[in-house]
C-alpha positions in Angstrom: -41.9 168.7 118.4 -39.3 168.5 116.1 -35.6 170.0 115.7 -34.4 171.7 112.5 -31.2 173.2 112.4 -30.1 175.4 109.6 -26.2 175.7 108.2 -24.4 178.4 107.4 -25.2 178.5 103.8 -28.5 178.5 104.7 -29.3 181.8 106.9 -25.9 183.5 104.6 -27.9 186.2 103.2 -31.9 187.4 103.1 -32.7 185.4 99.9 -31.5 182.2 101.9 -33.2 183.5 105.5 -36.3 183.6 103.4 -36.2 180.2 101.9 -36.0 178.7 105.6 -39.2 181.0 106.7 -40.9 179.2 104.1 -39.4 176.3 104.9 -40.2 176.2 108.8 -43.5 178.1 107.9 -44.7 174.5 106.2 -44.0 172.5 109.0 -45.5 174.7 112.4 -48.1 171.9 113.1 -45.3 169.9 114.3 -44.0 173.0 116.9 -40.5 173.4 115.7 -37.3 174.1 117.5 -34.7 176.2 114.9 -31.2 176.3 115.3 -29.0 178.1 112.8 -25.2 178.8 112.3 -24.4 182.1 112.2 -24.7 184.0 108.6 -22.0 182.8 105.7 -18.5 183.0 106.9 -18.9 185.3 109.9 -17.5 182.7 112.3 -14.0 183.1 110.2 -14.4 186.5 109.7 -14.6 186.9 113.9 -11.5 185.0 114.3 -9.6 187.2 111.7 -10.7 190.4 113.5 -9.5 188.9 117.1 -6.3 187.7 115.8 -5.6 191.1 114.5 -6.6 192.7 117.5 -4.5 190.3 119.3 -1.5 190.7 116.8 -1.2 194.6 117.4 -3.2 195.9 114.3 -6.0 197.6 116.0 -7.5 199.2 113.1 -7.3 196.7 111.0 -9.7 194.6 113.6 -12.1 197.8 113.7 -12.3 198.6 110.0 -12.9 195.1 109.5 -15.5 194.9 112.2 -17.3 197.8 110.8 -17.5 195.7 107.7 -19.1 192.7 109.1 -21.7 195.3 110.9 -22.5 196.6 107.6 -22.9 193.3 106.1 -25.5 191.9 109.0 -27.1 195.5 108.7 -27.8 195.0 105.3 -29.2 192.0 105.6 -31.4 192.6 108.5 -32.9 195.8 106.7 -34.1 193.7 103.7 -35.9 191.5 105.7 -37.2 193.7 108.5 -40.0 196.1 107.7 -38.7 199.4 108.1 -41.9 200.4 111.1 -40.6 197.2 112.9 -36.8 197.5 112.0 -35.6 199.6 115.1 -35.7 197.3 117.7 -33.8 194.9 115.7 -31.0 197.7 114.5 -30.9 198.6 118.1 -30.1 195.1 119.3 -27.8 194.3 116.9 -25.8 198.1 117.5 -25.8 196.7 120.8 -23.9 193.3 120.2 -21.7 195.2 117.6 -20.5 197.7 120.8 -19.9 194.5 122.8 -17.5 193.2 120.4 -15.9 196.3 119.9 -14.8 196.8 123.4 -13.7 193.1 123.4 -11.4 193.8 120.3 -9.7 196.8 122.1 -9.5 194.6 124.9 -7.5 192.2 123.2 -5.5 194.7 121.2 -4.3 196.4 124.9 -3.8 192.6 126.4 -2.1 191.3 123.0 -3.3 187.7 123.5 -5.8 185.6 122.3 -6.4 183.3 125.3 -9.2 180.2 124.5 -11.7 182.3 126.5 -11.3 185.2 124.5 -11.6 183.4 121.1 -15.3 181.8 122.6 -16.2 185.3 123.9 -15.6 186.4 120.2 -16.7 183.6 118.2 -19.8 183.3 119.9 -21.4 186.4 118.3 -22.0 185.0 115.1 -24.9 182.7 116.2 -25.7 185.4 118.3 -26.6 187.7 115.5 -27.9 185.1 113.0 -30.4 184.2 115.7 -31.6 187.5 116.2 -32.0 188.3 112.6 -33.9 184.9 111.9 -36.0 185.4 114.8 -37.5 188.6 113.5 -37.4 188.0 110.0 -39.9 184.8 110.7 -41.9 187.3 112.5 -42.1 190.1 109.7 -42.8 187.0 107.7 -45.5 185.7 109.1 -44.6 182.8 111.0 -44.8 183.7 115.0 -41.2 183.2 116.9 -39.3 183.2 120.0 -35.8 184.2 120.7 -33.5 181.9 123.0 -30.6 182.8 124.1 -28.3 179.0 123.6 -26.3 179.9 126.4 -29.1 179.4 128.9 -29.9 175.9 128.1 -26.7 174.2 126.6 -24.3 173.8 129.6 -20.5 172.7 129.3 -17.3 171.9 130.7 -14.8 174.8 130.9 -12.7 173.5 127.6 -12.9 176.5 126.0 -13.5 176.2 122.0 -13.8 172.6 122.0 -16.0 172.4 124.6 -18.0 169.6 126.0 -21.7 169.1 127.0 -22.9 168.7 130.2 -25.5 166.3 129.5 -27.5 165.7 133.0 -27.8 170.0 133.2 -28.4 170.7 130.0 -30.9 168.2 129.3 -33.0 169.1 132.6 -32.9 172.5 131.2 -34.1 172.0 127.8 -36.8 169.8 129.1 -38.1 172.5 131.6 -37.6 175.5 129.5 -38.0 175.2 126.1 -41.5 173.1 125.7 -43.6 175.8 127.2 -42.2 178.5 125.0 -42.9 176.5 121.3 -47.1 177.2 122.4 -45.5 180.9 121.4 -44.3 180.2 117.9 -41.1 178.8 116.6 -38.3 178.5 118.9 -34.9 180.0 117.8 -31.6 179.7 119.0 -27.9 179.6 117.8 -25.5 176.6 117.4 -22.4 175.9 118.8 -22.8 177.8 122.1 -23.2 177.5 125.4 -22.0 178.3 129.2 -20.2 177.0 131.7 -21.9 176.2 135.1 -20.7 180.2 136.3 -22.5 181.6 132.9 -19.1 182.1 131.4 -19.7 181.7 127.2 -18.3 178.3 125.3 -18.2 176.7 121.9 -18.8 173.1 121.2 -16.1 173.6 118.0 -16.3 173.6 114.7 -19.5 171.8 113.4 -21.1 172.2 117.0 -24.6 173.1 115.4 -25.2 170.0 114.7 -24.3 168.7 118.0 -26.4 171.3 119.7 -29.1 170.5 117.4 -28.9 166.8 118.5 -28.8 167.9 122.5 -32.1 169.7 122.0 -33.2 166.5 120.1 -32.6 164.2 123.0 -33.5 167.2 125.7 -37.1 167.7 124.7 -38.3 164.3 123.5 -38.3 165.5 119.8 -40.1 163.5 117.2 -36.8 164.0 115.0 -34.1 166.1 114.3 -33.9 167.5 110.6 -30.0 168.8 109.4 -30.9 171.2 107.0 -27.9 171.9 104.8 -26.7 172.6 101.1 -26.8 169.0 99.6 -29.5 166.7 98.9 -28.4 164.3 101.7 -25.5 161.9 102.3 -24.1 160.7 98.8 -22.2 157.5 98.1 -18.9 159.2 97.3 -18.3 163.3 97.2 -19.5 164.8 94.2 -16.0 167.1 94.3 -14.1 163.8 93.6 -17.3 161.7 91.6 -19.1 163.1 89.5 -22.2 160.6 89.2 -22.6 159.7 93.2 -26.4 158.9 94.8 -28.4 160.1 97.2 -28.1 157.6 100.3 -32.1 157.3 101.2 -31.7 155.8 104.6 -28.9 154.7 106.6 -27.5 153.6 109.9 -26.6 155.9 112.9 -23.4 153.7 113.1 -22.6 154.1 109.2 -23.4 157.7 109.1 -21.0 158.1 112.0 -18.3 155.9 110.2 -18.8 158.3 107.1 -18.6 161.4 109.0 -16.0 161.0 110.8 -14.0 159.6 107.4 -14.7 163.0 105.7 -18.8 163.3 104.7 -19.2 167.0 106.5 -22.6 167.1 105.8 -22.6 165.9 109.4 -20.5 166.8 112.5 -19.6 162.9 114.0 -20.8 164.1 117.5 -23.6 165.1 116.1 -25.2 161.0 116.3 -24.2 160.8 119.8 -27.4 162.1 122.3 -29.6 160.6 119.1 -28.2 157.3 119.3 -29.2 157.3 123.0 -32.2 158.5 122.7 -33.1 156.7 119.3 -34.3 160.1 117.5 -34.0 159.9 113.4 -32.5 162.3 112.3 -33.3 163.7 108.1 -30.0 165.1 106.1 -31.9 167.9 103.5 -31.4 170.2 101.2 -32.5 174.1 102.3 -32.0 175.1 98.5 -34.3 172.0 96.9 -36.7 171.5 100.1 -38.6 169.0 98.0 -35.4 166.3 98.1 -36.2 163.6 100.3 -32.4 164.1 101.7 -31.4 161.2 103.8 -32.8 159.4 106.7 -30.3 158.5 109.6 -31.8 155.7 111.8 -31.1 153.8 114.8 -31.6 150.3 113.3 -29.8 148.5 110.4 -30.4 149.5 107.3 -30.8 146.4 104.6 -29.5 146.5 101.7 -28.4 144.3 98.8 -25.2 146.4 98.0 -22.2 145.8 100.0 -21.5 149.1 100.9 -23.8 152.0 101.5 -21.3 155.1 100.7 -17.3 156.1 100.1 -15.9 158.3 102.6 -12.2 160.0 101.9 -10.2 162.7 103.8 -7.5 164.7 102.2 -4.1 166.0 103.6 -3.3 162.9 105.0 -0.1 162.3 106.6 1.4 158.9 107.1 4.3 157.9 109.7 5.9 154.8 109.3 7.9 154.1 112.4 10.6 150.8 113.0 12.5 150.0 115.7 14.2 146.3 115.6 15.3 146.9 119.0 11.9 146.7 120.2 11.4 143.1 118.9 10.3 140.6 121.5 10.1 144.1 123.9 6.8 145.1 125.4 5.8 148.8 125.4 6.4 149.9 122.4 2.9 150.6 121.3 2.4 152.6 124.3 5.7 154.5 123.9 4.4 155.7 120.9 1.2 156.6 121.6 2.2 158.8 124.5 3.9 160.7 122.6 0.5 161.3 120.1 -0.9 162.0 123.4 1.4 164.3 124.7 0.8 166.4 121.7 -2.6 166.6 121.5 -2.7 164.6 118.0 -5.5 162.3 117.4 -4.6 159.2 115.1 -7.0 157.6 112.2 -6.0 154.6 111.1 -2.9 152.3 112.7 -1.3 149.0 111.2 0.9 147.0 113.3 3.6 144.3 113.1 6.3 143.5 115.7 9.0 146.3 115.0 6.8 148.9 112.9 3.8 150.5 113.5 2.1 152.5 110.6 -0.1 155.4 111.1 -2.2 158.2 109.9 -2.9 161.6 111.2 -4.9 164.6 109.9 -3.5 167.1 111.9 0.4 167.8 111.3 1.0 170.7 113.3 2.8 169.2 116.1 4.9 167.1 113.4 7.9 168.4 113.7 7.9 167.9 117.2 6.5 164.1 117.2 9.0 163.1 114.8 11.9 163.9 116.8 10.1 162.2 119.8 9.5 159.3 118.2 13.0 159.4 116.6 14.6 158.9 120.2 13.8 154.9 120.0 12.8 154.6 116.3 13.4 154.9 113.2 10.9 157.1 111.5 10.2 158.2 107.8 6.9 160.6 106.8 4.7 160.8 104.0 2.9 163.3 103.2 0.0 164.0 100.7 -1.7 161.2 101.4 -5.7 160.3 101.5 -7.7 157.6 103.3 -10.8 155.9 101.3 -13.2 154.3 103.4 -15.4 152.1 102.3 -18.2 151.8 104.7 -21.5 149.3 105.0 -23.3 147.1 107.4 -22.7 144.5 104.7 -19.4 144.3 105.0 -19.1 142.3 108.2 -21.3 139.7 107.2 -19.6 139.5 103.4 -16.7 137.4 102.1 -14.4 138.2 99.8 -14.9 142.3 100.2 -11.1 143.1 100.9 -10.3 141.5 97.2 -13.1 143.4 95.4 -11.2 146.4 96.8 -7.9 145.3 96.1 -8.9 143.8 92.2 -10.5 147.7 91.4 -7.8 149.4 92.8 -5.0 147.2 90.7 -4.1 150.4 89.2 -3.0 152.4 92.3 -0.6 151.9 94.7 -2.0 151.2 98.4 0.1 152.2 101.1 -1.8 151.0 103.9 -5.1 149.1 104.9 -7.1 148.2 107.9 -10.1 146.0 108.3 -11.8 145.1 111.7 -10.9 148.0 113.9 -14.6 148.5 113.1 -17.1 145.9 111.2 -18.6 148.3 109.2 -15.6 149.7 107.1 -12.3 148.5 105.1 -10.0 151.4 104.6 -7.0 152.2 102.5 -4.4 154.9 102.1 -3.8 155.8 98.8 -1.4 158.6 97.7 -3.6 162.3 97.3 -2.8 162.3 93.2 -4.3 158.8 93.0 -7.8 159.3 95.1 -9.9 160.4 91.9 -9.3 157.5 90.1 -9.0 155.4 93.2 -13.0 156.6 94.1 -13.8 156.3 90.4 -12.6 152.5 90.7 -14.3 151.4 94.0 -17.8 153.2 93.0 -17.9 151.1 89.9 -16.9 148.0 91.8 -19.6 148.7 94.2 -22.3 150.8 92.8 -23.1 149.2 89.4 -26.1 147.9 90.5 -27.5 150.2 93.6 -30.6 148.6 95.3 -33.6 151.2 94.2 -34.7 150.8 97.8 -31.6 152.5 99.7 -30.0 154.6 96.3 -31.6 157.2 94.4 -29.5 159.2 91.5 -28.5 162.6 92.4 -31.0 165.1 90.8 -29.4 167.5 88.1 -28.2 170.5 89.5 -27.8 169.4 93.3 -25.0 171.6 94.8 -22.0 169.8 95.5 -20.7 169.3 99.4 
């Protein structure tokens, strides 16, 4: 068996919904589990209608929920033969009723609890998996319809919740199996239930994490992430414009790189494949012939140093000094409560006696960690900022890495580094008008001369991340 999950931009319209028929249609000696995203941008689109049901403006959350109706309509009527189209219609007028009475519920309550917003945001895969369950059937290819709630079982932290992996895995294993001897297996991402049956979301990204639960649940061969790039590139093709194709890689470097800004894959997702030491194949739904990129639980040799650039915009950077802390212990965990206390996750941390700076990618609790912080310290913010990470088994075992870096990046001021936190990357902060040239610099430095064995140029015409 194998697992292949399907993005957004991939089931966004019945052109695309095709494409992965014939994609999964190619591939049904190896009795494949599909999970998709739901269609486009419908996931934003549901949280726009709730908040405007929460906000007071009732109509505005109808009109614009009779909009999104339409839209799956539409689409489910070009891919549905019109003598097999009314059970379909009739289910999806079904799910469109449900969230109707949940959007007048919210505009009578007038709050948008965590609850709510899974209740709501759960529909999406809801609906894409209907429609891509009997689309493959008017298509040809035989399919089942799984409702993701029944086998993926979490905690109760509502839209970022976590999997229960003992319960969910015992129920994968028991009931999907029997049901692939039917066809193709469907289900949505990034849903589940509690243990009482009340809905959940993994969070953003949690397709691929669901994807990578089934993996480890039912033993699967691999686990295919089928997106809108030809695999994981050496630096973003927004920011380079000349990056290549990554053709196998590390389960520890792909995590370093996604959690440092590659989104072609969710950092959780690694996590049950690690453990159960599943590949798991990065491709291309729109160029199905790309090799893509093969994520594996072994090290990856290569003769380059690094195996890919990693960045994240929007960075914020908090330099914090407090001389009456020298010779005093606690002050690194007087600071970190107060990240804590705020629910703020920090990237990157450099540390002296009196000053500790810091990254985070998340500044909506700012305001109110500064003036913490400002009670003992003296405290002065950056904003704007970007961290590059340069990420590769090699590095570890490599001297003289950290002045490579430094020698192509003479040109641009570097605010910050860290090396050793982890052994597989040496990252820099680097001001947000600098990181084009700053990527342009390091990707000549280390890409010059990519080993033909791990690197492969970028085809012409490969959509960008």
């Amino acid at each position: 068996m194998i697992v292949m999950k399907f993005g957004g931009s991939s089931v966004e319209s019945a052109p695309a919904i095709r494409r992965v028929a014939g994609i999964v249609a190619a591939r049904l000696e190896r009795r494949p589990v599909v999970v998709v995203s739901a269609m486009g941008r419908t996931t934003n689109r549901l949280l726009v209608i709730a908040a405007a049901a929460a906000g007071g403006d009732r109509a505005r959350a109808l009109d614009l929920l009779r909009e999104l109706h339409r839209d799956h309509m539409r689409e489910a009527g070009e891919l549905v033969r019109a003598a097999s189209a009314g059970e379909l219609h009739a289910r999806l007028d079904e799910m469109f009723l449900e969230l109707e009475d949940l959007v007048k519920g919210l505009s009578v309550l007038g709050e948008l609890t965590p609850r709510s917003t899974d209740a709501i945001s759960s529909y999406g895969e809801r609906l894409s998996s209907e429609i891509v369950t009997r689309a493959f059937e008017n298509l040809g290819v035989p399919a089942t319809h799984l409702d993701a709630r029944g086998v993926i079982v979490t905690d109760h932290r509502h839209t970022q919740a976590a999997p229960l992996y003992h319960e969910t895995y015992e129920r994968l294993a028991r009931i999907i199996p029997p049901l692939t001897s039917h066809g193709v297996v469907v289900m949505g991402g990034f849903i589940g239930s509690t243990l009482e049956g009340v809905t959940s979301t993994l969070g953003r990204g949690g397709s691929d994490l669901t994807a990578s639960l089934v993996g480890a649940g039912i033993r699967a061969d691999e686990i295919q992430i089928w997106t809108d790039v030809d695999g994981m590139l050496t630096a973003d093709p927004r920011i380079f414009a000349g990056p290549y194709r990554v053709k196998t890689i590390s389960f520890a470097e792909a995590a370093e790189l996604a959690y440092f800004g590659a989104k072609v894959l969710h950092p959780s997702t690694v996590l049950p494949a690690i453990e159960s030491g599943i590949p798991v194949l990065i491709l291309n739904s729109r160029r199905p012939k790309v090799a893509g990129t093969r994520i594996v639980r072994e090290t990856v040799h290569a003769d380059n140093v690094a195996k890919a650039i990693a960045c994240k915009r929007d960075i914020t950077l908090l330099n914090i000094v407090s001389t009456r802390m020298l010779m005093a212990h606690g002050f690194l965990r007087r600071i970190f409560e107060v990240f804590d206390r705020y629910e703020t996750p920090v990237d990157m941390v450099a540390t002296s006696e009196v000053s500790v700076s810091l990254t985070i990618d998340n500044a909506a609790r700012l305001d109110d960690i500064t003036r913490e912080l400002s009670a003992f310290a003296e405290v002065s913010v950056e904003r704007d900022q970007a961290i590059l990470c340069l990420v590769g088994e090699n590095i570890r075992r490599t001297p003289g890495v950290a002045s490579r870096v430094f020698r192509a990046l003479e040109p641009v001021n570097v605010l910050m580094i860290s090396q050793g936190a982890s052994l597989l990357n040496l990252s820099v902060v680097v001001a947000g008008a600098d990181l084009v040239r700053a990527v342009e610099r390091l990707h000549d430095e280390f890409f010059s001369n990519p080993d033909p064995a791990i690197f492969e140029p970028v085809q012409t015409g490969a959509v960008a991340v």
